[in-house]
VEXDREN-2710 file (C-alpha; in Angstrom, 1 decimal):
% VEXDREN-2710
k/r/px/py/pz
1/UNK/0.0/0.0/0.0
2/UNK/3.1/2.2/-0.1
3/UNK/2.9/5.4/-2.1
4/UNK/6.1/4.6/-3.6
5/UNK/5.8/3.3/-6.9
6/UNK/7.3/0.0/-7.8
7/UNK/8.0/-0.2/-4.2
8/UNK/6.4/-3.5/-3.4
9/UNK/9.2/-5.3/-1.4
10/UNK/9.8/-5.3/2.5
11/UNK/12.9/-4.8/4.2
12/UNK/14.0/-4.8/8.0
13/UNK/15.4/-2.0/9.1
14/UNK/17.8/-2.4/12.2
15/UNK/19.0/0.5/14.1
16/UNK/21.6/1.2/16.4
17/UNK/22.2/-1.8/17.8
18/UNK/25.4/-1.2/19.3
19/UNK/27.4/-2.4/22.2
20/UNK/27.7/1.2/23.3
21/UNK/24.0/2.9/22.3
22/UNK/22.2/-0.5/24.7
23/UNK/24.4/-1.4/26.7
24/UNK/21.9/-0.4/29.6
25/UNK/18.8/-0.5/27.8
26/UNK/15.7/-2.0/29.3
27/UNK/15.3/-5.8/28.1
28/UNK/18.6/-5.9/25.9
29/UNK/19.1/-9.7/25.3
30/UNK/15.3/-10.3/25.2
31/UNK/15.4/-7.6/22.6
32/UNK/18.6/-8.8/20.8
33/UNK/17.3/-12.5/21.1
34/UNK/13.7/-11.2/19.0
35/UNK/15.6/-9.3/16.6
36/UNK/18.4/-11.8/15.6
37/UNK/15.1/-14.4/15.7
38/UNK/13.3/-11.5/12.8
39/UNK/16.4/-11.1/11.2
40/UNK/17.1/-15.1/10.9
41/UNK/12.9/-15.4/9.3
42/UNK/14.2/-12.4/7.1
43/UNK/17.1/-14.0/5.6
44/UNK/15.4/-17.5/5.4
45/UNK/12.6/-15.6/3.8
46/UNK/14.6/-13.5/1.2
47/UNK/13.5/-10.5/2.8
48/UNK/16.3/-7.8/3.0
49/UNK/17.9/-6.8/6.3
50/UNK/19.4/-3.1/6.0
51/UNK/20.9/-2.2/9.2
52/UNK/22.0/1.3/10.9
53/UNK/24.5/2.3/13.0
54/UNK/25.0/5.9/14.3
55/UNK/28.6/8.0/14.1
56/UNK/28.7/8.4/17.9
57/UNK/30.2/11.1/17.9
58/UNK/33.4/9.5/15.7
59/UNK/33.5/6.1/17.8
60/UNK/33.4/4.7/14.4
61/UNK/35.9/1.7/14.1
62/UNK/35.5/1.0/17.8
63/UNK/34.2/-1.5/19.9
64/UNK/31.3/0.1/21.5
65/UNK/30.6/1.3/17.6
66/UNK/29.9/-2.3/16.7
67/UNK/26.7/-4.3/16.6
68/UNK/25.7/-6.5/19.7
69/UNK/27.3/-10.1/19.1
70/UNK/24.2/-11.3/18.2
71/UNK/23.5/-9.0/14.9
72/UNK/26.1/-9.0/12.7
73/UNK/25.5/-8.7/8.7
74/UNK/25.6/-10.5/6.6
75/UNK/27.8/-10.0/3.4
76/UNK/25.9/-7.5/0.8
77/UNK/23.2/-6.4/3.4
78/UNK/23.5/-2.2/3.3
79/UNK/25.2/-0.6/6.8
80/UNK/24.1/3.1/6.7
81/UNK/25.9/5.3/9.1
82/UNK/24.4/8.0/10.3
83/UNK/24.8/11.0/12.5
84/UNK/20.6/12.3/12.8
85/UNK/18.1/10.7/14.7
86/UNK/16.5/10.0/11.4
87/UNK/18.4/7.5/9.5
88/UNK/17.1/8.8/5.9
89/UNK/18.6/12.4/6.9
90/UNK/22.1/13.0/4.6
91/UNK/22.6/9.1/4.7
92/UNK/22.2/6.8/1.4
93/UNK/19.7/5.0/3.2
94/UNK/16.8/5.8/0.2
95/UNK/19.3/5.0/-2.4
96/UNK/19.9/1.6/-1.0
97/UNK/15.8/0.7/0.1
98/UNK/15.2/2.0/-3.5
99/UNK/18.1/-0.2/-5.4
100/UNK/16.0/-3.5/-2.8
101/UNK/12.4/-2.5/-4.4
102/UNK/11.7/-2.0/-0.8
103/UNK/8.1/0.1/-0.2
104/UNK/7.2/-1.0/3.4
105/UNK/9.9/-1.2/6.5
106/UNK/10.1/-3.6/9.7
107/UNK/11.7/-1.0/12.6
108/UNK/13.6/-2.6/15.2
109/UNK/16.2/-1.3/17.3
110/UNK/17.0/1.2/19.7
111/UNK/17.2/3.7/20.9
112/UNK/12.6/4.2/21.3
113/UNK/12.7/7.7/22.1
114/UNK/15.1/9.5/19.4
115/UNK/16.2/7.1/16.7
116/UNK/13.5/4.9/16.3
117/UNK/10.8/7.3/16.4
118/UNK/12.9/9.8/14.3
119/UNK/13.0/7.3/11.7
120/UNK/9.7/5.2/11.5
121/UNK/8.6/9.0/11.3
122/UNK/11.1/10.4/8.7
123/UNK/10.1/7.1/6.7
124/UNK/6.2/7.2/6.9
125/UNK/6.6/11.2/5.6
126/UNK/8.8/9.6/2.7
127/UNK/5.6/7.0/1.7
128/UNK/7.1/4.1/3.5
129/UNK/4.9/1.4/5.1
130/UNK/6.2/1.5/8.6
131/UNK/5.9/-1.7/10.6
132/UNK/6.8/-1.4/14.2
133/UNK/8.0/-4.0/15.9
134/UNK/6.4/-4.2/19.2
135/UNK/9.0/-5.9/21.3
136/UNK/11.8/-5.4/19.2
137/UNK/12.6/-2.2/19.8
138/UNK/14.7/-0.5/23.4
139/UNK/15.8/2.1/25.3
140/UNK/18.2/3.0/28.1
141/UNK/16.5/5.1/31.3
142/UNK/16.5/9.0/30.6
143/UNK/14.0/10.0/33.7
144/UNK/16.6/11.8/35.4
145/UNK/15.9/14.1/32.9
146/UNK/12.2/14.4/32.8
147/UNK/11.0/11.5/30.4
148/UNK/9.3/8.6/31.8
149/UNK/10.7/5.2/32.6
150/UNK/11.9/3.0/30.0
151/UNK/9.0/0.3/29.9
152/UNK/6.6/3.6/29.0
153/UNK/8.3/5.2/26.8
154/UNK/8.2/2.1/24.9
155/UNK/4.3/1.4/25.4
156/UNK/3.6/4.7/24.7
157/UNK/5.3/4.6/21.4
158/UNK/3.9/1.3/20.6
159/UNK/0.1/2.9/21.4
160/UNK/0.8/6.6/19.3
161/UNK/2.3/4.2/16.3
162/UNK/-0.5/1.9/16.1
163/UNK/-2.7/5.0/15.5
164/UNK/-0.9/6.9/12.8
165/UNK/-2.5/7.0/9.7
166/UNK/-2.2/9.2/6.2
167/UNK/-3.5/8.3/2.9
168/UNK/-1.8/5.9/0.7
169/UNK/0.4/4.6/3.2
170/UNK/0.0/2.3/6.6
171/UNK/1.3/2.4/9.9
172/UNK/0.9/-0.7/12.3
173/UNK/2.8/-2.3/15.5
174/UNK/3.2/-5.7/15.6
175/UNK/5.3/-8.3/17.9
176/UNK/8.0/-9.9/16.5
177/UNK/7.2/-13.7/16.4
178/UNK/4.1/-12.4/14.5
179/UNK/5.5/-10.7/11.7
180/UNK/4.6/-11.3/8.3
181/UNK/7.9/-10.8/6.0
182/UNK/5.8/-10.7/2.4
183/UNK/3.7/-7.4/1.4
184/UNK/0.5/-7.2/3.2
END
């Protein structure tokens, strides 16, 4: 239903999963273990995995820079780096969802409350399909600075997602294990 034309494919879209970006987020393995599980369906399913992985501030090359143990590309999926919130913003992330046909996204990652939500946004104002997925997707604990807990800002994204609408495009939240992988 994407309003990208010839756009039809699906492709998971990882973000920031990074030793450093959750190494205290809420639920990390269980998160990790449901993502390396959607990523494994993905790959068995010929779906394209595209995975993200912010600048931090120049850490790139380093340890904490890298992807948790468990989520490691595979040869030919695209690595975007970015330095916005939004991974579409000055990245080649369009180029390489365009050169996989891809139309509607699977968003997993972290971190809920600024690059998760900056992109799921940035790519439903772009015509994307955005798929949330419901437990697949973390945070570390910023309430010393005013936001809520962790386990909130995660429901509430889930509940705010599962509402967004605009015409030729669809927005839904769904938990990992039930994901469907081919164009709805």
């Amino acid at each position: 239903m994407t309003t990208l034309e010839g756009r039809a494919a699906t492709a998971v879209l990882v973000i920031d999963m990074q030793r450093d970006v959750v190494a205290d987020a809420v639920d990390r393995d269980g998160t990790v273990a449901r993502i390396a599980a959607l990523v494994a369906r993905a790959r068995a399913s010929g779906v394209a995995v595209v995975w993200v992985q912010d600048t931090l501030d120049g850490a790139q090359g380093s340890d904490g820079w890298g992807l948790v143990d468990a989520l490691a590309p595979h040869p030919g999926e695209p690595v975007v780096a970015k330095e916005h919130g939004d991974a579409f913003e000055d990245t080649d992330l369009e180029r390489a969802l365009a050169a996989l046909g891809a139309g509607r996204l699977v968003v997993c990652g972290a971190q809920t409350d600024a690059c998760v939500r900056s992109t799921i946004h940035g790519a439903f104002a772009r015509g994307y399909d955005v798929t949330l997925v419901e437990d697949g997707h973390t945070t570390v604990d910023h309430s010393a600075f005013g936001a809520p807990p962790p386990a909130q800002v995660i429901a509430h994204t889930n509940l705010y997602w599962r509402y967004q609408s605009g015409p030729g495009k669809r927005a839904d939240v769904v938990p990992a294990a039930r994901i469907v992988l081919a164009t709805p």
